[in-house]
C-alpha positions, 0 to 999 in steps of 0.5 A: 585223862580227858574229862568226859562232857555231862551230854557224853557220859554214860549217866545221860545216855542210860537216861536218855535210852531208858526215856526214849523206850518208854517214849516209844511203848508209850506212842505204841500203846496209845497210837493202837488205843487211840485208833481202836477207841476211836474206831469203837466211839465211831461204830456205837454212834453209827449204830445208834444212828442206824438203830434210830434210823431203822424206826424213822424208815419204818414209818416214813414208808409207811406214810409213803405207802398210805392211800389218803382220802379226802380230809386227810393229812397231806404226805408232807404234814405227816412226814413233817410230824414225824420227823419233827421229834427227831431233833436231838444232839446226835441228829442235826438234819433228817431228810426224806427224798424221792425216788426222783430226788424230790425233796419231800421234808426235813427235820430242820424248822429253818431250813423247810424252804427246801421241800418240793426242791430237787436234791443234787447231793450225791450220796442221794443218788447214789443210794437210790441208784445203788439201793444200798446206802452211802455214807460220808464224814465232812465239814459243816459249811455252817459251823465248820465241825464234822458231820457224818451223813448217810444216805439210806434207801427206803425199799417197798417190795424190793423197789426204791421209793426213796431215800432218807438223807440224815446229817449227824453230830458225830464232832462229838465223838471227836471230841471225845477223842481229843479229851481222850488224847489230852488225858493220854498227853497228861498220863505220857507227861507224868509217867515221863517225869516218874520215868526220868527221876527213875532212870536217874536215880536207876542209872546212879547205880551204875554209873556212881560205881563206874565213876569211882573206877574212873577217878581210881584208874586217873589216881592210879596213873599219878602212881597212887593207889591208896584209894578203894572203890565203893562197893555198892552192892553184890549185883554185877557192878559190885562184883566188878568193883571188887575185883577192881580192887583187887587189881589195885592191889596187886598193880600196888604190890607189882608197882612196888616190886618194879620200883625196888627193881628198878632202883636196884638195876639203876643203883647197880648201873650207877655204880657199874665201872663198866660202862652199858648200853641198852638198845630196841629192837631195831639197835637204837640206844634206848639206855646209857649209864654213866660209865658209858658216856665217860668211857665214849666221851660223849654226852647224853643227848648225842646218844639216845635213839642213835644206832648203837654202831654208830654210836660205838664208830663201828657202822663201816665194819659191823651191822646190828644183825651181825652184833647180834650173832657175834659171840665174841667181843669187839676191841674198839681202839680209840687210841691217839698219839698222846694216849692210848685207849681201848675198849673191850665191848660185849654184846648179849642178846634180850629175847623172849622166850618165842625167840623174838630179839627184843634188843641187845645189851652192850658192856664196855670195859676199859682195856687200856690198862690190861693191855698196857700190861699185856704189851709190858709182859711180852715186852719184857719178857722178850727183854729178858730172853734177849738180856740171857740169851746174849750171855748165854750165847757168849758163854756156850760158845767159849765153853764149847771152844775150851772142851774142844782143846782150848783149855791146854793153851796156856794164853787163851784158856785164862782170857775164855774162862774171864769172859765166862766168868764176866758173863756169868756175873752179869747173869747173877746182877740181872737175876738179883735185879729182877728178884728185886723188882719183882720184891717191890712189884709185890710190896713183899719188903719193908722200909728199915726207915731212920733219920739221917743228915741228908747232906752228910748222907749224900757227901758220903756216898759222893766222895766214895765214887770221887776217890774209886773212879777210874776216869777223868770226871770232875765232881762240882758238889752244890750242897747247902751247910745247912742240915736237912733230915730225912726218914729213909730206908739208908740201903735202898736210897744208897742203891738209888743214888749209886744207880744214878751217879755209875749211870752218869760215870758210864755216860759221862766223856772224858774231862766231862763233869758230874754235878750234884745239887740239894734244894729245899722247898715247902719241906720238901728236898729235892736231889740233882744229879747231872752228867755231860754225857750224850743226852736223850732224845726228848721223846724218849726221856719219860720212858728211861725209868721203862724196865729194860729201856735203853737209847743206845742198847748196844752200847748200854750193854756192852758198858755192862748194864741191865736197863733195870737200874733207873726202874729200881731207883723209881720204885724205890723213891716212890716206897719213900713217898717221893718222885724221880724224873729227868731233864734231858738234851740230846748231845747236852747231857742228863739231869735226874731228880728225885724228891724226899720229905724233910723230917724235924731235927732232934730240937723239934724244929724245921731247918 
């Protein structure tokens, strides 16, 4: 989070705001105190002119008005007396002019130059004209300070003799004001510093507790929430940090149960065989486990924020509206010439609960096998059908031709029931063949396990098919002298190994040679068991040990076989812990090997 600047934050703000009002009230306060005082000091020095003024008329007429004799005063000395007292602070000049502007004395001893002068000034004029008086405030061309002058007639009868010019001090009055103003400067001064140390201390209460929530909240988005927010007080702010607190704890208590959550959803997505993938609204992939990107062998990095149809190779057959509404699954066949594989995906739909689509969830499990199984179930049961049906065939219709009279002729009768009783045999092989896969599929047997001489093992299950073969077929033994002990099951092994020699008597041509081989590596024994017969094809050599498998059908059928001979001998040499495969050329012959674990002999020793 961005730290706030001091000229920013909301302390200077409330400090500022709470100056500027007091600022503001006071240039109010002091601007209508200010105007009102000065206009009261104006009014009570004019007054006290006007009051002076009234007496110095009464007797300035009335030495205007006085008949002189011989002997007495002139005009101008006795006005001079009289306005020779007047000299104060307040008043500066007196005057005494006319009714035709002559100036008849003054109260200034320096300036009585000017008596018998006419006056220009306009007020006189005008109050001699007008008959009321004329005031005015200006400057001293003298001393440059304010005077106020007036200018008032003297009346006699109703009729103007005169006028009384008057210049007073009013500067002091000003002055006044300024001394008035400097102690309302110096009062607005202290009550500014009284104010800002009251609007610090003031905006402290609030904004100490805002700045705990502040650093809280900061603490709180680094996941700790630990800390508490000093409560203050019971005002509004320590309500609000109460109740911030209790926020902390239920964000704390809701942290703690989503990252439970979490790890469990992330534990079961872990450990999920099948494979999810999450996606926003708008189908792009927003979360992949594990299994997902094993299952589409793709990395990580290539998936997120990819549409998830092309991610799943779809985007040509399928849009993210129709995966939506889909209630199906989709098989995505990603299978290739060496292997196949096939996905099964399942799509659920994430809503709210107005119904809004938030995303979709897609599962992906690997269909591979089951359908491996699938396709291996219809195809033996088709094998099996095909494997009864031929006989069944073949017996129906010589029994059918027996109930209709062939069973009185002596000749055909006995050649019928052969092929009916041959046919019924290998019925009975192929049933005890699958009784016995099926046995083995379910691991309902047991191993009657013994040690025994391999070597004298395998020589005698040979020299039983060397004396009972009925063909020209040589047998070239490549058997060591040197005992070599196995733990096996001697029945089941036996069948393996007959299996495989009568499939190499049935494949083998006249004058062709069967070879049986013993080798031993790393403790472990390995059997050879090769015929001069017709061979594979090398694309179908991994698939003989295939239940019901042929390469030549017809002709493996018409020798008598069920095709489950090679699936039994694999099952059972893999119940010994062995393995069993085969080698093979087309028109060169077949070589099948098997593999067993030795066993120490009786001294305790390898050989």
């Amino acid at each position: 989070m961005q730290k706030v600047g001091y000229l920013k934050s909301i302390h200077v703000k409330i400090v500022f705001i709470y100056i500027l009002l007091i600022i503001i009230a006071m240039q109010i306060i002091g601007l209508y105190f200010v105007k009102g005082l000065e206009q009261t000091l104006r009014d009570n020095f004019q007054s006290s002119i006007y009051d002076r003024v009234g007496l110095i008329e009464y007797s300035v007429r009335e030495e205007m008005l006085k008949v002189r004799n011989e002997g007495d005063a002139t005009l101008e000395q006795s006005l001079r007396s009289i306005l020779s007292g007047l000299n104060s602070s307040d008043i500066k000049e007196v005057r005494v002019i006319d009714a035709r502007y002559q100036i008849l004395g003054t109260s200034d001893i320096n300036n009585q130059s000017i008596v018998g002068q006419r006056s220009m000034d306009e007020l006189v004029k005008k109050s001699i004209t007008a008959e009321i008086p004329f005031d005015n405030i200006s400057l001293d061309s003298e001393t440059r300070k304010r005077i106020w002058i007036l200018a008032t007639p003297i009346t006699s009868k109703g009729e103007v003799i005169g006028t009384l010019y008057i210049e007073s001090n009013i500067e002091n009055v000003f002055g006044q004001m300024n001394e008035i103003n400097r102690i309302l400067a110096g009062g607005t001064a202290v009550a500014l510093v009284i104010t800002i140390i009251l609007g610090i201390l003031i905006a402290q209460t609030i904004t100490r507790p805002i700045s705990d929530m502040r650093r809280q909240a900061q603490a709180m988005a680094k996941g700790n929430f630990s800390r508490k927010v000093r409560v203050y007080g019971n005002d509004e702010i320590g309500q609000l940090a109460i109740a911030f607190n209790h926020l902390t704890n239920r964000l704390q208590e809701a942290q703690s149960t989503t990252e439970a959550e979490r790890r469990k959803l992330a534990s079961v997505l872990t450990n999920m065989t099948d494979g999810v993938i999450a996606t926003d609204r708008k189908g792009r992939v927003i979360l992949i486990n594990d299994p997902a990107l094993r299952l589409l062998r793709i990395p990580r990095e290539m998936v997120l924020n990819r549409p998830i149809i092309s991610v799943l190779g779809i985007e040509m057959d399928q849009t993210f509206e129709d995966l939506i509404h889909t209630q199906e699954s989709v098989t995505l066949d990603f299978s290739t010439n060496e292997r196949p594989f096939i996905l099964r995906v399942n799509f659920s739909v994430i809503q709210k609960e107005t119904g809004f689509v938030n995303g979709l969830i897609a599962v992906l499990h690997d269909n591979t096998e089951q359908e491996k199984i699938d396709m291996e179930r219809r195809e033996f049961v088709a094998n099996v059908s095909h494997e009864l049906r031929t006989p069944l065939t073949t017996m129906s219709s010589y029994l059918e031709a027996l109930a209709d009279g062939a069973w009185k002729d002596e000749e055909i009768a006995p050649s019928f029931l052969q092929v009916t009783q041959t046919e019924t045999q290998r019925m009975i092989r192929l049933v005890n063949d699958l009784l016995q896969l099926s046995k083995m599929d379910s691991r309902d047997y047991d191993l009657n396990r013994e040690i025994v001489n391999f070597n004298q093992f395998f020589n005698r299950i040979i020299d039983r098919f060397e004396l009972s073969k009925s063909q020209n077929v040589t047998f070239h033994r490549m058997l060591s002298d040197t005992p070599y002990y196995v733990d096996i099951d001697t029945d089941k092994l036996t069948q393996v190994i007959d299996n495989i020699i009568s499939n190499a008597l049935k494949y083998s041509p006249d004058g062709g040679n069967i070879r049986f081989g013993i080798a031993v590596k790393d403790n472990v024994l390995k059997v050879m068991i090769s015929d001069d017969g017709m061979g594979i094809p090398s694309e179908n050599v991994d698939r003989i040990f295939d239940r019901f498998y042929r390469v030549d059908r017809a002709r493996a059928r018409s020798m008598g076989g069920t095709g489950l001979g090679l699936a039994i001998a694999r099952e059972m040499i893999e119940a010994h812990g062995g393995s069993i495969w085969a080698e093979s050329e087309e028109g060169q012959g077949t070589t099948i090997f098997f593999t067993l674990e030795i066993e120490m002999d009786e001294e305790g020793e390898w050989d």
